[in-house]
FINUBA-661050 format. One line per field, with one value per residue: x, y, z of N, C-alpha, C, O in turn; residue number from 1; residue in one letter. Coordinates in nm, 3 decimals. Each point is the difference from the previous one (the first is absolute). Example, Ala and Ser with C-alpha at 12.3 -4.5 7.8 and 13.67 -1.06 7.14 Angstrom:
npx <- [1.319_-0.139]
npy <- [-0.569_0.107]
npz <- [0.780_-0.138]
capx <- [-0.089_0.082]
capy <- [0.119_0.119]
capz <- [0.000_0.006]
cpx <- [0.090_-0.077]
cpy <- [0.120_0.109]
cpz <- [0.000_0.073]
opx <- [0.104_0.051]
opy <- [-0.002_0.111]
opz <- [0.066_0.017]
resi <- [1_2]
resn <- [a_s]
REM end
This chain:
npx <- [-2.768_-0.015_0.067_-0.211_0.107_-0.089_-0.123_-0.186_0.073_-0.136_-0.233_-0.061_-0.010_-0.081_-0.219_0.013_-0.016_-0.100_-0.150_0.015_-0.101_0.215_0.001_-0.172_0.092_0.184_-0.085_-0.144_0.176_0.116_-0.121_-0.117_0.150_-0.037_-0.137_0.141_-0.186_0.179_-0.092_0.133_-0.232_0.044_-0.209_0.138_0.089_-0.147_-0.130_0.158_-0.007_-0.162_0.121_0.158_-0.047_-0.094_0.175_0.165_-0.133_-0.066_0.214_0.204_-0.084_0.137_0.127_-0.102_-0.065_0.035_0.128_-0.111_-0.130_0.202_0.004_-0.141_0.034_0.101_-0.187_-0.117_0.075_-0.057_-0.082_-0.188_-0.080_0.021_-0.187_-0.219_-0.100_-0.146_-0.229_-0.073_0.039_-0.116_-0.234_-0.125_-0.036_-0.257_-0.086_0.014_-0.145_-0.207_-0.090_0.005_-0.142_-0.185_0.124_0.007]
npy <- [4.901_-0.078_-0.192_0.007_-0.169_0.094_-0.134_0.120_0.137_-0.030_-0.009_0.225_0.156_-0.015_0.041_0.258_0.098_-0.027_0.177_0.124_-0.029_0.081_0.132_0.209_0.144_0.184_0.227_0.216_0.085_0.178_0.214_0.156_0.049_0.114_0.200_0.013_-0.043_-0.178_-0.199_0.081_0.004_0.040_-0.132_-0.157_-0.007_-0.100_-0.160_-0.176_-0.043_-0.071_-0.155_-0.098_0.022_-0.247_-0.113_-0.057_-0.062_-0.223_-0.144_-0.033_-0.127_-0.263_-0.115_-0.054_-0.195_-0.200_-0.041_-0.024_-0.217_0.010_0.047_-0.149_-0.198_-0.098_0.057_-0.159_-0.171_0.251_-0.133_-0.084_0.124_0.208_-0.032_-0.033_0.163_0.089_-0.001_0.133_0.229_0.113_-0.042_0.082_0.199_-0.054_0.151_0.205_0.112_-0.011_0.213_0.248_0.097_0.038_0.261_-0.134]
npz <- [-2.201_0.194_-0.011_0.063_-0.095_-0.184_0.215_-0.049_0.156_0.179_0.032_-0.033_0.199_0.165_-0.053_0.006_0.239_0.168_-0.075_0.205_0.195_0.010_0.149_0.038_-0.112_0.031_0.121_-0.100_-0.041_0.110_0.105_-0.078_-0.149_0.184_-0.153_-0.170_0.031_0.033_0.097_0.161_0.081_-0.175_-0.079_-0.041_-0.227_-0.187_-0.073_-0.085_-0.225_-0.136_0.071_-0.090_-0.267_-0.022_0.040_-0.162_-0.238_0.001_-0.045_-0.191_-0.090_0.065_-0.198_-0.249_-0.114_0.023_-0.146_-0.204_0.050_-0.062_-0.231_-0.033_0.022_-0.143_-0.095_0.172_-0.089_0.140_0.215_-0.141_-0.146_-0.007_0.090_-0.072_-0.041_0.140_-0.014_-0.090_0.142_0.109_-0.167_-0.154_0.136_0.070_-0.158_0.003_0.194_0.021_-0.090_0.027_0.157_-0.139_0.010_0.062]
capx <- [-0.100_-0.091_-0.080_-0.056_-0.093_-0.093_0.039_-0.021_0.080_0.121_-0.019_0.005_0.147_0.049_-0.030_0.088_0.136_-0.027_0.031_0.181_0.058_0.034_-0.018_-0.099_-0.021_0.047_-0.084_-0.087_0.118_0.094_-0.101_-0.110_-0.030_0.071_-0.107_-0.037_0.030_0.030_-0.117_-0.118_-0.002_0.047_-0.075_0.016_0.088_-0.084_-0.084_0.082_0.027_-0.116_-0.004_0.097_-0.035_-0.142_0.029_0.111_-0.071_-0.080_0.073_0.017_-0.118_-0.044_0.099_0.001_-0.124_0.057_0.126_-0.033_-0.072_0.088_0.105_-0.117_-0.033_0.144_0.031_-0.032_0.121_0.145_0.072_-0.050_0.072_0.100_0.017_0.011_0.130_0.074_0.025_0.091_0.134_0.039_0.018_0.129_0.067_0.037_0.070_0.120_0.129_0.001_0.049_0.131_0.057_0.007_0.024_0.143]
capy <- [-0.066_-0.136_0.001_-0.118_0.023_-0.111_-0.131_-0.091_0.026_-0.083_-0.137_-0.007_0.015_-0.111_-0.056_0.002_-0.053_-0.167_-0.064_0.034_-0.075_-0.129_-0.078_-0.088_-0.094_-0.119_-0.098_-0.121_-0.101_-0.154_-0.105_-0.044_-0.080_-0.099_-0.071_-0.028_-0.118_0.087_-0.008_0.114_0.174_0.160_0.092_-0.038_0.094_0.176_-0.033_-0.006_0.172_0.079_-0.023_0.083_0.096_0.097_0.000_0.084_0.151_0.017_0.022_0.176_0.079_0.043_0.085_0.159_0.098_0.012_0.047_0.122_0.066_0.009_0.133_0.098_0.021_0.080_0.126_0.067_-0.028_0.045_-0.028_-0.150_0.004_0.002_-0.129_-0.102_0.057_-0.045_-0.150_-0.002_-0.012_-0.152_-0.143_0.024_-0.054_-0.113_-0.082_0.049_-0.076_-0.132_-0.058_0.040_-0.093_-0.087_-0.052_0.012]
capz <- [0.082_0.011_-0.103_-0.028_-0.140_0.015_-0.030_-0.135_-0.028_0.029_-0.067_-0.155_0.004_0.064_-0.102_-0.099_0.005_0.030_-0.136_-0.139_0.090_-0.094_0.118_-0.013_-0.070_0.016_0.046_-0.062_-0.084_0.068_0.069_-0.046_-0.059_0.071_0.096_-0.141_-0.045_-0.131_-0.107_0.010_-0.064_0.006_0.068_0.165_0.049_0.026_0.115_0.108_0.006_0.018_0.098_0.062_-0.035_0.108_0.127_-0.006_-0.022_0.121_0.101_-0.016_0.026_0.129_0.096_0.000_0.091_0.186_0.011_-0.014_0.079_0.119_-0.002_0.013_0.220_0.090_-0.051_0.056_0.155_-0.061_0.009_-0.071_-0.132_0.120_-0.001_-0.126_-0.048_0.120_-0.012_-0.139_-0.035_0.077_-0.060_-0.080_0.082_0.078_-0.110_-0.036_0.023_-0.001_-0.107_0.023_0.088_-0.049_-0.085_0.098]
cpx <- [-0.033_-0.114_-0.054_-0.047_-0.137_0.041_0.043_0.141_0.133_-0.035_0.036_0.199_0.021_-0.061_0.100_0.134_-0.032_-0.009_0.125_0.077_0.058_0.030_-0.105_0.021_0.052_-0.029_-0.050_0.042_0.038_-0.079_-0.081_0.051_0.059_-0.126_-0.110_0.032_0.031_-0.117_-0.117_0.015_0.018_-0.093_0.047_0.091_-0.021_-0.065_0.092_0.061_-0.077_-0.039_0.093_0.010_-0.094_-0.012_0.099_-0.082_-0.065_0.040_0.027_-0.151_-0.067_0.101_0.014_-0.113_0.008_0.093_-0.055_-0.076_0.049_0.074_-0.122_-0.027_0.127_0.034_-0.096_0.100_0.149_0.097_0.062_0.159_0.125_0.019_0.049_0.186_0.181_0.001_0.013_0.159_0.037_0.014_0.121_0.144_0.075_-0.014_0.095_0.108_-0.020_0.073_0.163_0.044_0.002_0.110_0.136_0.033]
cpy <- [-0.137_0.020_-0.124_-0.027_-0.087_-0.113_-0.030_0.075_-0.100_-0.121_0.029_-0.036_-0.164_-0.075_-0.012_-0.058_-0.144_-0.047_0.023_-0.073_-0.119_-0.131_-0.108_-0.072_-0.144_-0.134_-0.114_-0.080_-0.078_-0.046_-0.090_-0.135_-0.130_-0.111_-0.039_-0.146_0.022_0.007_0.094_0.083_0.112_0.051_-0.049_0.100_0.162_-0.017_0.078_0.168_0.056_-0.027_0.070_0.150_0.113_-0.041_0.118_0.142_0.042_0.040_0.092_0.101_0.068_0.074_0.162_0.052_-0.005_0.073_0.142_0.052_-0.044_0.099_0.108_0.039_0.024_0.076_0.145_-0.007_0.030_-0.063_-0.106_0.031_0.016_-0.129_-0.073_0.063_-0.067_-0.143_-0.064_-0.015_-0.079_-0.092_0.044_0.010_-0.115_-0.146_0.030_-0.100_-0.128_-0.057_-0.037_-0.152_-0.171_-0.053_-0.012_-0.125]
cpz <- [-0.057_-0.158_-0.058_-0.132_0.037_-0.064_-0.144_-0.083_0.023_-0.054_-0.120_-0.012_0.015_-0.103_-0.118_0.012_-0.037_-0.148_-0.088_0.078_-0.085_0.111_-0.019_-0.130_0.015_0.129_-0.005_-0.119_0.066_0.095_-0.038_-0.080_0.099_0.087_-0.117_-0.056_-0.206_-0.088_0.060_-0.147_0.005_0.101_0.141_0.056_0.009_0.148_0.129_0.030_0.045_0.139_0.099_0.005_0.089_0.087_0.024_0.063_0.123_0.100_0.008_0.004_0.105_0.127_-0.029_0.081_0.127_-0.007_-0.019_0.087_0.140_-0.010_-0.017_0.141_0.014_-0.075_0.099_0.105_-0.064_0.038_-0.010_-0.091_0.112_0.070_-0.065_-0.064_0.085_0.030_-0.112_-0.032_0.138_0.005_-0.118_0.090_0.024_-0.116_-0.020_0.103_0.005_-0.165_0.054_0.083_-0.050_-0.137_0.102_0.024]
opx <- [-0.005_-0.062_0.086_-0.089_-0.007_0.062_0.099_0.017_0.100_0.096_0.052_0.061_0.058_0.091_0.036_0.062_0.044_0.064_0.036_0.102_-0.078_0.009_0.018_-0.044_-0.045_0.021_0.025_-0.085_-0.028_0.004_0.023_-0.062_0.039_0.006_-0.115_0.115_-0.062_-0.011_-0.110_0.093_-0.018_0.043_-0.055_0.000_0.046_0.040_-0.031_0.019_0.032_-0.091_-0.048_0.023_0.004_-0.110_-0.033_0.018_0.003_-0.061_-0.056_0.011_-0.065_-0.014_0.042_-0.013_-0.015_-0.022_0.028_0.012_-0.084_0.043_0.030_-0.026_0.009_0.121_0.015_0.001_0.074_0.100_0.110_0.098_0.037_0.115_0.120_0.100_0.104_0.106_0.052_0.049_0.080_0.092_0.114_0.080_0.119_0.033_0.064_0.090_0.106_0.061_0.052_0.074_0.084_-0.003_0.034_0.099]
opy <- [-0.013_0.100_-0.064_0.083_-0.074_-0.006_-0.065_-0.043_-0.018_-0.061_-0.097_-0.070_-0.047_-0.074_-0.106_-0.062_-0.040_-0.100_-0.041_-0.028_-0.087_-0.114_-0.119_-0.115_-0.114_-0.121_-0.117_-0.085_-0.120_-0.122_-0.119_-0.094_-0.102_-0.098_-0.022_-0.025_0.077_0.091_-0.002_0.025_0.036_0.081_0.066_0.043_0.090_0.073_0.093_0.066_0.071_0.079_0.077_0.060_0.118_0.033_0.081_0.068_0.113_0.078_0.079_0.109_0.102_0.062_0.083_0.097_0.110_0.077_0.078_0.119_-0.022_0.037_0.119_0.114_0.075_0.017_0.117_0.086_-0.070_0.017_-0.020_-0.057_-0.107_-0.043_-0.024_-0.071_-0.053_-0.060_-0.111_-0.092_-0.093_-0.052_-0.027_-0.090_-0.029_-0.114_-0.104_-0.076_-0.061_-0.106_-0.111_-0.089_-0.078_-0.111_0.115_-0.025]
opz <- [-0.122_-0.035_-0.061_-0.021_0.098_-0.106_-0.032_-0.114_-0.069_-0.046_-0.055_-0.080_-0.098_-0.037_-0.050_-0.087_-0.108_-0.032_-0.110_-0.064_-0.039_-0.045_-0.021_0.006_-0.005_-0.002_0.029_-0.028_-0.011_0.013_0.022_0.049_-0.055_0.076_0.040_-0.036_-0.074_-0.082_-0.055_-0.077_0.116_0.083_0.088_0.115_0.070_0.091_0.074_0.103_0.096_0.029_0.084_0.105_0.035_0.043_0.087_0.102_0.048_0.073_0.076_0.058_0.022_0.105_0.080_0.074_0.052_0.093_0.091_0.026_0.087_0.109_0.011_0.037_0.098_0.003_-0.036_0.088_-0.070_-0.070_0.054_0.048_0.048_-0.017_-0.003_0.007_-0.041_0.019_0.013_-0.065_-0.013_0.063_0.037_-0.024_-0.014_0.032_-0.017_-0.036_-0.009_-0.017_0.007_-0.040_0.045_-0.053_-0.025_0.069]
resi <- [1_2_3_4_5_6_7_8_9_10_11_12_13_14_15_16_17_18_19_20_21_22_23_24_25_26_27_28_29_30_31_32_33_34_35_36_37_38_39_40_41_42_43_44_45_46_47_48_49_50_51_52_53_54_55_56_57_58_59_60_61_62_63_64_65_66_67_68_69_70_71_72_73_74_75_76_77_78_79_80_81_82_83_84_85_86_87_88_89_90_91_92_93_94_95_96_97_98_99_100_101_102_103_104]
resn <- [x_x_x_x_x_x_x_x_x_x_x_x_x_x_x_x_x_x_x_x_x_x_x_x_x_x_x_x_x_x_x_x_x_x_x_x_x_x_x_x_x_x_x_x_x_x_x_x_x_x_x_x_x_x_x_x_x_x_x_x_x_x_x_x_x_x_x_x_x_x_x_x_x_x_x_x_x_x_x_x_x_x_x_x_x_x_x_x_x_x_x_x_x_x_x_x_x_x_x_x_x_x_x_x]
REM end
């Protein structure tokens, strides 16, 4: 059966990934110093992190919690997951052949 965790399960999940993420680091390495003049200080570039960071947080935050309390109301609708399921392998499908047809 359908099974929902509470939100703060998925922010802690999605928190942790995001800090072992060697991606972000490098991110903010090769972005950030392109908008740094060379004689700034270290603190312009924390600034600049710390900015992105919690905007980042806010965002994901808000997509677990809409996202969770949207699978909370279609977990009373049996036939929501059957759906969603089905329109699912259709778009996969129909990436599939557009991939296909595009490599020819």
């Amino acid at each position: 059966m359908y099974w929902t965790a509470p939100a703060k399960v998925y922010l802690r999940q999605g928190f942790a990934v995001s800090l072992t993420n060697p991606k972000v680091i490098l991110f903010f390495v090769a972005f950030f110093p392109l908008f740094l003049r060379p004689d700034s200080p270290p603190l312009t570039l924390a600034v600049m992190m710390a900015h992105v960071t919690l905007i980042s947080l806010l965002y994901q935050a808000g997509l677990v919690l809409v996202g969770n309390a949207i699978a909370g109301k279609l977990k009373a609708l049996p036939f929501a997951r059957k759906v969603a399921t089905r329109l699912a392998g259709i778009a996969l499908v129909g990436f599939g052949l557009k991939l296909a047809a595009s490599n020819r």
